[in-house]
Every structure is written in C-alpha cells, then in structure tokens.
Backbone as CSV, one residue per row, in Angstrom:
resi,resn,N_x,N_y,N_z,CA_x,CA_y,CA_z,C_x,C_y,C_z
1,UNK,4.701,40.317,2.263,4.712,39.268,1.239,4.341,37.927,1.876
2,UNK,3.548,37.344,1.187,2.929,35.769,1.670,3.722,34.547,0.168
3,UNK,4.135,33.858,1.004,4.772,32.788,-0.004,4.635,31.722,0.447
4,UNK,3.963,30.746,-0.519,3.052,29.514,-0.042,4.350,28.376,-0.757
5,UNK,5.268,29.031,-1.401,5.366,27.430,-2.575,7.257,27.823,-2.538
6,UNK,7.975,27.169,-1.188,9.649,27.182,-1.201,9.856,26.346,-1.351
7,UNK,11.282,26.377,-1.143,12.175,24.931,-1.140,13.369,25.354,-0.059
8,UNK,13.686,24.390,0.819,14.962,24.122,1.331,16.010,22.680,0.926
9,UNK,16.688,22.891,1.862,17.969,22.013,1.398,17.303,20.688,1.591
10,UNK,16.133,20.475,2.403,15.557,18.408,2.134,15.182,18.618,0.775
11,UNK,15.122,19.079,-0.356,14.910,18.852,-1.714,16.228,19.526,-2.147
12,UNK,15.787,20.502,-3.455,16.464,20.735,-4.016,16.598,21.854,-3.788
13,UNK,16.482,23.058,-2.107,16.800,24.474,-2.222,18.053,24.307,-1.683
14,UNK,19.198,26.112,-1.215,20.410,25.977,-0.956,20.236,26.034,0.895
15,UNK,19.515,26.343,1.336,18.870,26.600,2.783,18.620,25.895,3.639
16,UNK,19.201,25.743,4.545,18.212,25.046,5.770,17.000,26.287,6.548
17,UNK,15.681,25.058,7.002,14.695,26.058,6.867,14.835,26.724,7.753
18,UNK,15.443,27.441,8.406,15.250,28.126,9.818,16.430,29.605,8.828
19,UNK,17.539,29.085,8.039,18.125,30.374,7.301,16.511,31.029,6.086
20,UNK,16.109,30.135,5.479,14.886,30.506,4.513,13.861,31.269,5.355
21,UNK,13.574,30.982,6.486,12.376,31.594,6.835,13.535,32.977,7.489
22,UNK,14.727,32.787,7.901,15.280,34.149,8.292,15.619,35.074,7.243
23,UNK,15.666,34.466,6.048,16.601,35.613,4.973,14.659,36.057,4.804
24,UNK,13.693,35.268,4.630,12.855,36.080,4.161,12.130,36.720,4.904
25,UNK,12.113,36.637,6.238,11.899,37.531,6.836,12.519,39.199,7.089
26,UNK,13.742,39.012,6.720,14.692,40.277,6.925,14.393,40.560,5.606
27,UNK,13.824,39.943,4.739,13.396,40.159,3.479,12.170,41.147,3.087
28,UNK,11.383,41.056,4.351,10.228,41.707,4.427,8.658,40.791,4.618
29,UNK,8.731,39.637,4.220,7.806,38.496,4.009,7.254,38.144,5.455
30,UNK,5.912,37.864,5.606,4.522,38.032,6.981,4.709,36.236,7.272
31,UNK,4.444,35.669,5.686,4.330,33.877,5.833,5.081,33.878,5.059
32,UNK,5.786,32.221,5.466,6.688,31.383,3.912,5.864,29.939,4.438
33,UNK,5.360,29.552,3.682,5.440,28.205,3.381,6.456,27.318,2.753
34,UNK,7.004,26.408,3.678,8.060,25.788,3.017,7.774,24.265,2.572
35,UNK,7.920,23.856,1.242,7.034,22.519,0.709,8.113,22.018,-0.285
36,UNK,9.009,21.436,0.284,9.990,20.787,-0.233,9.199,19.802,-1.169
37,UNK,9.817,18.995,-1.801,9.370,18.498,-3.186,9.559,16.893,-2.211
38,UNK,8.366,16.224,-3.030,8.574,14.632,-2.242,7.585,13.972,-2.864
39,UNK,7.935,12.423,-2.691,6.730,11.610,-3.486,6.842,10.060,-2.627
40,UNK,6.314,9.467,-2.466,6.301,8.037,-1.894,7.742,7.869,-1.208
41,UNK,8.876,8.104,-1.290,10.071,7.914,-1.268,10.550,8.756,-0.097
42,UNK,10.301,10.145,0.296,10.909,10.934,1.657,9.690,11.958,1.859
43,UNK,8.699,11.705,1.697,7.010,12.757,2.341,7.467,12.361,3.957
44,UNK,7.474,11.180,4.371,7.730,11.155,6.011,8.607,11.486,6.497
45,UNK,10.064,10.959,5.733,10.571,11.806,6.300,11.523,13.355,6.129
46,UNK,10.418,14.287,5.367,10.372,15.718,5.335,9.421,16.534,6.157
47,UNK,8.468,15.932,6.145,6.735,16.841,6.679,7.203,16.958,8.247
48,UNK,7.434,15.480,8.992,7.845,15.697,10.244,8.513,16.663,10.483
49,UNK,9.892,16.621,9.723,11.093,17.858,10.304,10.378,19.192,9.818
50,UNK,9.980,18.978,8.759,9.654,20.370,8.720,8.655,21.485,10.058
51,UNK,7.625,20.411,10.116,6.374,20.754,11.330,7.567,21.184,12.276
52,UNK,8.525,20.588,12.653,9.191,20.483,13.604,10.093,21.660,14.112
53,UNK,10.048,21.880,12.853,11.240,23.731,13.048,10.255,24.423,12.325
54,UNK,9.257,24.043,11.948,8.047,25.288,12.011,7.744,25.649,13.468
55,UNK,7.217,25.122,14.115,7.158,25.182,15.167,8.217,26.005,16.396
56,UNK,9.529,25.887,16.012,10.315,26.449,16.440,11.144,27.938,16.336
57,UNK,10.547,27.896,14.504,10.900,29.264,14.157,9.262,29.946,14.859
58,UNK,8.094,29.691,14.556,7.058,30.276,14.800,7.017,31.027,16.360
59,UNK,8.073,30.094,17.330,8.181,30.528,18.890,9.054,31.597,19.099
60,UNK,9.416,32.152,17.937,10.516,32.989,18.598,10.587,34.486,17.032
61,UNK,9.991,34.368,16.105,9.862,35.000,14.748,8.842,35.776,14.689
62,UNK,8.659,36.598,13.776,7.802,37.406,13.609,7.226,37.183,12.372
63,UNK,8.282,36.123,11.554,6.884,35.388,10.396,6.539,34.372,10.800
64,UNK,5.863,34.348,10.121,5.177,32.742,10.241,5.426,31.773,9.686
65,UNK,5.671,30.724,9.627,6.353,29.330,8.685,5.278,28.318,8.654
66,UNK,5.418,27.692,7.257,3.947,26.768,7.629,4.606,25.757,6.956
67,UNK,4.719,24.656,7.761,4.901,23.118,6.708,4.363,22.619,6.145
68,UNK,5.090,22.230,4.808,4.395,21.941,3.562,4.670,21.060,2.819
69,UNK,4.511,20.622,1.306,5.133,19.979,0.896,4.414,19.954,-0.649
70,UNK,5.645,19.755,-1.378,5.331,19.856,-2.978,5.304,18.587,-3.607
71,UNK,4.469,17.567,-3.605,4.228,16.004,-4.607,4.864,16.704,-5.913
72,UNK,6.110,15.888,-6.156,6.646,16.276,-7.675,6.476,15.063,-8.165
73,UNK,6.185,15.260,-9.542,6.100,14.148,-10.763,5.948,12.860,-10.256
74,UNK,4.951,12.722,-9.301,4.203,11.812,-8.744,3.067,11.245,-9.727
75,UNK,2.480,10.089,-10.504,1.900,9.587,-10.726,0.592,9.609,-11.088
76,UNK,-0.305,10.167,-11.586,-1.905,10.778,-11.289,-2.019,9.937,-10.608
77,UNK,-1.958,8.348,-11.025,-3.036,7.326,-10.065,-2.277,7.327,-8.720
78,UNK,-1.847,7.960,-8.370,-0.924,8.076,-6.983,-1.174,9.191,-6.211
79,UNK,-1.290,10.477,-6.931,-1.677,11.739,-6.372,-2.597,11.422,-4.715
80,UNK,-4.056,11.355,-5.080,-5.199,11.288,-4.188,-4.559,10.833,-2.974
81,UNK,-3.663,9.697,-3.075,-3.621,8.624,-2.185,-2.397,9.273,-1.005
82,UNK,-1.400,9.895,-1.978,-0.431,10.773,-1.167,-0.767,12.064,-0.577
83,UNK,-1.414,12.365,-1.504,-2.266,13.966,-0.653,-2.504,13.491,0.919
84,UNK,-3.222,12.094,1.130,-4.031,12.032,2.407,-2.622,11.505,3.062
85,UNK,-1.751,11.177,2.681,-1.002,10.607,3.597,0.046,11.922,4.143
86,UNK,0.249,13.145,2.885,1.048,14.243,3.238,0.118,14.878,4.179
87,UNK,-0.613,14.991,4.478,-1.933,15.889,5.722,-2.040,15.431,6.336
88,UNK,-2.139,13.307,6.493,-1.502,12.943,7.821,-0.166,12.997,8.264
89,UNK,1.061,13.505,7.886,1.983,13.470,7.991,2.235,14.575,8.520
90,UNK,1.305,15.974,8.667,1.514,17.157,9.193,1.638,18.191,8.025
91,UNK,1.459,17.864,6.602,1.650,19.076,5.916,0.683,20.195,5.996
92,UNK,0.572,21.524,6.011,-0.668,22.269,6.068,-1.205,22.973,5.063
93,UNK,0.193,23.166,3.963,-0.272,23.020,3.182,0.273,22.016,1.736
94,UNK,-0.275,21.616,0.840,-0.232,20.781,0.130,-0.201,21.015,-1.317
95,UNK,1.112,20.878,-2.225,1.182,21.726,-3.534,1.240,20.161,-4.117
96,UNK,1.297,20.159,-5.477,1.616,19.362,-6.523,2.057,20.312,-7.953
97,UNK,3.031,19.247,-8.099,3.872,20.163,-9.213,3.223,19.560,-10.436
98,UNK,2.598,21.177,-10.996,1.371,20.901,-12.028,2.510,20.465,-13.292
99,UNK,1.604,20.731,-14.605,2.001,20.379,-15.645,3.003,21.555,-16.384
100,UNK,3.958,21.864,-15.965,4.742,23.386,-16.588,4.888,22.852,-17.710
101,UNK,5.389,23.525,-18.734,5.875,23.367,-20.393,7.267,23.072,-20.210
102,UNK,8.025,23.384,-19.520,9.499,22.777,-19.414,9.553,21.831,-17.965
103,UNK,8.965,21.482,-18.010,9.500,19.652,-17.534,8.296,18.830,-17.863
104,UNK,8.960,17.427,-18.153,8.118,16.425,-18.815,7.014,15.556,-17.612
105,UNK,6.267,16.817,-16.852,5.169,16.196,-16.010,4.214,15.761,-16.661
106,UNK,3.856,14.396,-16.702,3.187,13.470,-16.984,1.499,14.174,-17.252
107,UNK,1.139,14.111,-18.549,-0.552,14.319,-18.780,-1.388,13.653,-17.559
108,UNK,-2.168,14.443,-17.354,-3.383,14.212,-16.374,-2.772,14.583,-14.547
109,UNK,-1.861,14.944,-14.761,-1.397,15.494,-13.529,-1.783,16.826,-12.386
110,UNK,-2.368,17.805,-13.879,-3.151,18.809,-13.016,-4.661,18.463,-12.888
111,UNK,-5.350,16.837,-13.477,-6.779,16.981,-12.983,-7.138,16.440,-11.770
112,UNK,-5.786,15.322,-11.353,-5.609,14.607,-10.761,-5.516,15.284,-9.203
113,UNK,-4.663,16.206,-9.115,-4.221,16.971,-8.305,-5.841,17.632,-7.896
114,UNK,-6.151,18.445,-8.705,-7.435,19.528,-8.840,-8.479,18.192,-8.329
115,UNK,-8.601,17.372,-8.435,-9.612,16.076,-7.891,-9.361,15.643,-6.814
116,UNK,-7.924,15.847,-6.201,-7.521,15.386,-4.630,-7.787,16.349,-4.114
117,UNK,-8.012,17.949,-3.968,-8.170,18.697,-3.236,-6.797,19.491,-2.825
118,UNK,-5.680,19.619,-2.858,-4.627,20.040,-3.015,-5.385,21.420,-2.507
119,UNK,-3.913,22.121,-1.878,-4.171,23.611,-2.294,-3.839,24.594,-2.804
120,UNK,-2.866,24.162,-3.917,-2.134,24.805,-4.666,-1.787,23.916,-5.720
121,UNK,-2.230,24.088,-7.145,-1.871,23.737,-8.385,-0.508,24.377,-8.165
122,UNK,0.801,24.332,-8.792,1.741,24.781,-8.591,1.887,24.999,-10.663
123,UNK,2.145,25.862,-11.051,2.506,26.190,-12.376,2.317,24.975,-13.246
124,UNK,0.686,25.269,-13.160,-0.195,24.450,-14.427,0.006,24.717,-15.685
125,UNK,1.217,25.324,-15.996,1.380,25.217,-17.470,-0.009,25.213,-18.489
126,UNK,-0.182,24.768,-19.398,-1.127,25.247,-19.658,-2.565,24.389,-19.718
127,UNK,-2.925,24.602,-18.724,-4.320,24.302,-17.961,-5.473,24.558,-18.962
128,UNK,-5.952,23.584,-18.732,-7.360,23.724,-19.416,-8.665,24.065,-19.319
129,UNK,-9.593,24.906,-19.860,-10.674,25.712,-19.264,-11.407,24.686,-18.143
130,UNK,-11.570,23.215,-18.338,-12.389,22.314,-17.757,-11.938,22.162,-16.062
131,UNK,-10.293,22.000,-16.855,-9.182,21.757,-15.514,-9.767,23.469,-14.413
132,UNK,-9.688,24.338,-15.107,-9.505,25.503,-14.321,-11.317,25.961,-13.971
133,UNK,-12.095,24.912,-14.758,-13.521,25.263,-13.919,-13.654,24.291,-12.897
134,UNK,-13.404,22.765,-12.624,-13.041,21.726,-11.409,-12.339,22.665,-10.116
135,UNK,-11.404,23.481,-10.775,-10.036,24.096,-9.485,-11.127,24.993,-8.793
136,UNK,-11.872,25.881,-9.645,-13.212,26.622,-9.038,-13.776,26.426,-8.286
137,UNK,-14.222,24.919,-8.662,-15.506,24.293,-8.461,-14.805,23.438,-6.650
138,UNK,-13.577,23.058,-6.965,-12.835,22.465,-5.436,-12.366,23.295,-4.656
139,UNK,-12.069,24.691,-4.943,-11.412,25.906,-4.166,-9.613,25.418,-4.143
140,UNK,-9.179,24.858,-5.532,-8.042,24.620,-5.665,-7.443,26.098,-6.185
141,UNK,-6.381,26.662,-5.196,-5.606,27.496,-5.740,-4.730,27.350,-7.256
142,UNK,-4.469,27.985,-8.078,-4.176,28.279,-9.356,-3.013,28.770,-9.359
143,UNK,-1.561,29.060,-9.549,-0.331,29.566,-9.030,-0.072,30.419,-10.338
144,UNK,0.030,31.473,-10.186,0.948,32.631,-10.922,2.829,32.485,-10.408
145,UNK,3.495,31.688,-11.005,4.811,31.761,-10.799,5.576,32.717,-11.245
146,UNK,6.388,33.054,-10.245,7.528,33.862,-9.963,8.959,33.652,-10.853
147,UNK,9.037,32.077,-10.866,10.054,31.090,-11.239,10.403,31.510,-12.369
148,UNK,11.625,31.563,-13.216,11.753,31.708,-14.506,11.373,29.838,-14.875
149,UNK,10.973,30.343,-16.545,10.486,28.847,-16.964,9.125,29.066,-16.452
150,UNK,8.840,28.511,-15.674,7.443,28.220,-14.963,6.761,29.400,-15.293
151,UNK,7.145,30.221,-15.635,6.477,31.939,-15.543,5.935,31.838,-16.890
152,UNK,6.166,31.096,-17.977,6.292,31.195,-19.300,4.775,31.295,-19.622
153,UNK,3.836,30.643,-18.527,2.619,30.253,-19.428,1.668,31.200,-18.181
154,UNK,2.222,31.890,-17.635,1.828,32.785,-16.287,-0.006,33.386,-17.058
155,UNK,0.054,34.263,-18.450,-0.884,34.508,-19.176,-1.781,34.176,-19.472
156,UNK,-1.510,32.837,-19.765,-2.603,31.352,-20.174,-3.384,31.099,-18.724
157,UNK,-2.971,30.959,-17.408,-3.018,30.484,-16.239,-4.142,31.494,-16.005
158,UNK,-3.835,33.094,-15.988,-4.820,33.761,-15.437,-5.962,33.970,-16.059
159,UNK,-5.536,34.001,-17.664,-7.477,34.195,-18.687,-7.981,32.752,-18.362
160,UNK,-7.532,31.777,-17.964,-8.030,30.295,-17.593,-8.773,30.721,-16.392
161,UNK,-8.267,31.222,-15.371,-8.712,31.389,-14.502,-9.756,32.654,-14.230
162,UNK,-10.119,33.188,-15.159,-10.397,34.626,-14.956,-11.717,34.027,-15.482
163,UNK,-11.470,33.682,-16.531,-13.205,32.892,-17.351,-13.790,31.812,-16.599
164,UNK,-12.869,30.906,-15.842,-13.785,30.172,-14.798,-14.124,30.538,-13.561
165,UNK,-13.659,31.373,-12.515,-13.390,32.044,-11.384,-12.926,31.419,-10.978
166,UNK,-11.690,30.715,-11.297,-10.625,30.211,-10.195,-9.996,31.095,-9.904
167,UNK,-9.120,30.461,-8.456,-8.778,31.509,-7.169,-7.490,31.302,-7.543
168,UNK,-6.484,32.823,-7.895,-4.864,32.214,-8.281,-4.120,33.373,-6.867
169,UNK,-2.844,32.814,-6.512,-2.258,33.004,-5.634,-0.789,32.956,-6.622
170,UNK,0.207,34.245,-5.854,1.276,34.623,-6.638,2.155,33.788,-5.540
171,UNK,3.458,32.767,-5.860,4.572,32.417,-5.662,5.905,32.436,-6.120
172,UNK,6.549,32.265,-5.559,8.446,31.795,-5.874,8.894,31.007,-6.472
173,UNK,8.042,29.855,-5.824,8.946,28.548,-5.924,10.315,28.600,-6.176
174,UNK,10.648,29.505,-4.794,11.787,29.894,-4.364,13.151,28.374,-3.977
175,UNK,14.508,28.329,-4.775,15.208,27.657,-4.223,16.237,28.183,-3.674
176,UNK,16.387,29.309,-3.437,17.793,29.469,-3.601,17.177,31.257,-2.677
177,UNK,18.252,32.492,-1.875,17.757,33.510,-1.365,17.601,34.937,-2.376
178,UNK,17.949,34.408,-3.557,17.926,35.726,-4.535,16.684,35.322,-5.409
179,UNK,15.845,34.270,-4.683,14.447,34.247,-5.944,13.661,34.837,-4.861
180,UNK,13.803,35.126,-3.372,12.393,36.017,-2.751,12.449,37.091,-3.557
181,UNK,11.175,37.733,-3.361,11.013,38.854,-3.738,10.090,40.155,-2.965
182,UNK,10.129,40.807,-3.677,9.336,41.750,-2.745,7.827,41.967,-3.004
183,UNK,6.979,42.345,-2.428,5.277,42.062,-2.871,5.551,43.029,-4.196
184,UNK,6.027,44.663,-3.822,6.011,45.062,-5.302,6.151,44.841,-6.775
185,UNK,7.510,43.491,-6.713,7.952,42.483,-7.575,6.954,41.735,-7.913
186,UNK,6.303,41.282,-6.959,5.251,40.054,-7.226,3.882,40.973,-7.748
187,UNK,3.617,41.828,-7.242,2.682,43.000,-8.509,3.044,42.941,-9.710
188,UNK,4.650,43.386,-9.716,5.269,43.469,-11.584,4.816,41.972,-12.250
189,UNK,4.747,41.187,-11.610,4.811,39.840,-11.997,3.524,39.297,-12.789
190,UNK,2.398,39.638,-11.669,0.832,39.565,-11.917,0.884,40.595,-13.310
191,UNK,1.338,42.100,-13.045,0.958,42.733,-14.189,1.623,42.209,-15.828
192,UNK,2.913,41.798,-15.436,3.282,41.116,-16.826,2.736,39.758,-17.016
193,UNK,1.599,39.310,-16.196,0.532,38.223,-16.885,-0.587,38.347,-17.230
194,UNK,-0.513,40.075,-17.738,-1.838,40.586,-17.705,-2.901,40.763,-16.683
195,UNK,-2.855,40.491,-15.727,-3.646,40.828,-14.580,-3.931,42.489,-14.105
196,UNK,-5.067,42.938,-14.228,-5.062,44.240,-12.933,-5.089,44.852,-11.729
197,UNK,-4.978,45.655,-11.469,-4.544,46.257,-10.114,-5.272,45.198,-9.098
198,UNK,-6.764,45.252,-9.621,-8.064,45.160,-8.603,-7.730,43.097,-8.601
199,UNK,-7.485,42.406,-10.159,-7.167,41.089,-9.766,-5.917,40.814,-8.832
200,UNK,-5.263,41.544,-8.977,-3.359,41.410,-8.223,-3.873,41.409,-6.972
201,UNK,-5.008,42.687,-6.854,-5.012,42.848,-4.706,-6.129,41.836,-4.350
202,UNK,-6.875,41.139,-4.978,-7.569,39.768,-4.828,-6.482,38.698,-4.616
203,UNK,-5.817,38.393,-5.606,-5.091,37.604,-5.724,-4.062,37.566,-4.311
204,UNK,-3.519,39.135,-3.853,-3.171,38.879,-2.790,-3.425,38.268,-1.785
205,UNK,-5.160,38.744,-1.535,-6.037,38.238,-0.246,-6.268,36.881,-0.683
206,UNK,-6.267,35.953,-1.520,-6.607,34.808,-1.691,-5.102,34.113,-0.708
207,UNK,-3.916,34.690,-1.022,-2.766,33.862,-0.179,-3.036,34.145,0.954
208,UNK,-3.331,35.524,1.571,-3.640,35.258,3.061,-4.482,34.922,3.579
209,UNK,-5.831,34.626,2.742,-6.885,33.664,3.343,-6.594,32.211,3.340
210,UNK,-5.787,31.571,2.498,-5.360,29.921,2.457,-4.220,29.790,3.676
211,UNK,-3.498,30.903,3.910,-2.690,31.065,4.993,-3.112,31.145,6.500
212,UNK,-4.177,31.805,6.647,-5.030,31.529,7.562,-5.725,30.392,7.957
213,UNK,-6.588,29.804,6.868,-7.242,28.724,6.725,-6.433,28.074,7.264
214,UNK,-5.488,27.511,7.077,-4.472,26.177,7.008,-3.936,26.345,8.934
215,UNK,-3.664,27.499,8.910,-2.898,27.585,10.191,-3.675,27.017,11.476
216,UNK,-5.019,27.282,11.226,-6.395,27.213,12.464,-5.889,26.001,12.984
C-alpha cells in the first residue's frame, strides 16, 4: 500500500510520526506520506520536523516516509505563493485541501491549486470537467478518498477524470490508526467509485510513480 495524503499529531492526527509510519508499516504499507495540514501560520514550522524524522525513520525502516504537507483552506490568492515556499521548506510532496462538499472550502480553490502545480488535489469534491482537463494538462494528481465524507463525491472525481485523462491516486487522509487500510480495501474503494480492475491497477502505479518522482 502507497499513501500519499496522512496526518499526525502537528495537525489534527492522534500520532506522532515515527508511531504513523510504524503502525503502517506493521500494517503492511511500502510509502506513507505524511502532510500535516498548514497554511501561512506553522508550514515552517512542520515541513522541517517532519523532513527531520523522515529521515530518521527512512535509516532504520523498511517503509519509506516522505514529508509533506497539506495547505488547508488557504486562500486561492495565496495558494501559488505557499506551494513555493512549502518545497522550499522541504516538503516533497505537496497536497491542498480541494473543494469537498462537507467543509466550506472557499470557491476557486481547486483551480488555484491545479495552477500552482501541487501534487495532489486532495478530495475535489466536485470538480469540474475544465478543472479536471488543467489537472491533465499540469500532471496534477486527482485523489479518490478513503475518508468518510470526502468519499461522498469519490464517483463524480473519477468520470471527471476519466473524460479528461487526469491521473487519480487512491488515499486515507488518514488521522487517526484505524483509517489505514489495506491495498485490497483501497480496491473496494476505487470499485465503489465505479472504477475498473484495469483503472484501480493504473491508478495504483500512478502513486508509485509520484512516490518515486518526489523521492529522487
């Protein structure tokens, strides 16, 4: 299992990251990306610590941990500007918390994101064909959530993405150790968003190619 989109205890998960990357490893999971939630206010100081015991779990583990970080309900006209400052800050990879249907994220948030280059839309709620031909067109990942709530518009996300060829990647947006799951789970997941066999095992290789990418 590859999981691009956690949380630990510097936001809002129950974990410190060195227990998260251990429960999911004994969990069965290859990568976790851990991308605590942040906006102008603690990006510096999260990205550092995180790099920091990435680094430390990576010396001694058999998964891999990648520091990250999730821009929540950050601003559109703000997005661009924090992206470059979370990648100088050490993130590797870089989510923004799209537009879900249950929380009041601000309109224009997933074009904004999809225009900074991000690499993970995080549960674009319901995304728009234009939004999801730009994500194509930037090689912005598309997120199939795991999350209850966030999962709601999981359907909408993939025929969006299926008619433009955007690239979607299955996550957690794990807070807590009873939301990992197992890749088989995360199959059930894709298939109850309508997806098939042949999109699910794409969809797989799309997380371990951004997982790769990022690590170089």
């Amino acid at each position: 299992m590859i999981d691009l989109h956690t949380h630990s205890l510097f936001s809002d998960g129950d974990l410190i990251p060195a227990e998260l990357a251990r429960r999911a490893e004994s969990a069965g999971y290859r990568v976790i990306a851990i991308t605590d939630h942040a906006d102008h206010s603690n990006y510096d100081l999260i990205i550092p610590r995180l790099v920091r015991v990435c680094e430390h779990i990576n010396a001694v583990s058999s998964i891999r941990a990648i520091p990250g970080v999730e821009l929540t309900h950050v601003n559109p006209a703000h997005i661009a500007g924090l992206v470059v400052e979370a990648r100088k800050a050490g993130a590797k990879i870089v989510v923004v918390h799209g537009e879900t249907i249950v929380e009041p994220v601000i309109a224009g948030t997933n074009r904004a994101a999809i225009e900074a280059g991000v690499d993970i839309l995080a549960h674009p709620g319901l995304i728009s064909p234009e939004e999801a031909r730009l994500a194509a067109q930037r090689s912005v990942c598309l997120e199939v959530s795991a999350r209850k709530g966030h999962s709601l518009t999981n359907g909408h996300v993939v025929r969006q993405a299926r008619q433009a060829g955007a690239q979607l990647v299955l996550n957690t947006d794990s807070h807590s150790p009873s939301d990992l799951i197992t890749r088989e789970f995360a199959r059930r997941v894709g298939q109850g968003a309508g997806m098939t066999d042949e999109e699910i095992d794409v969809m797989f290789q799309n997380s371990e190619m951004l997982a790769g990418r990022v690590n170089r």
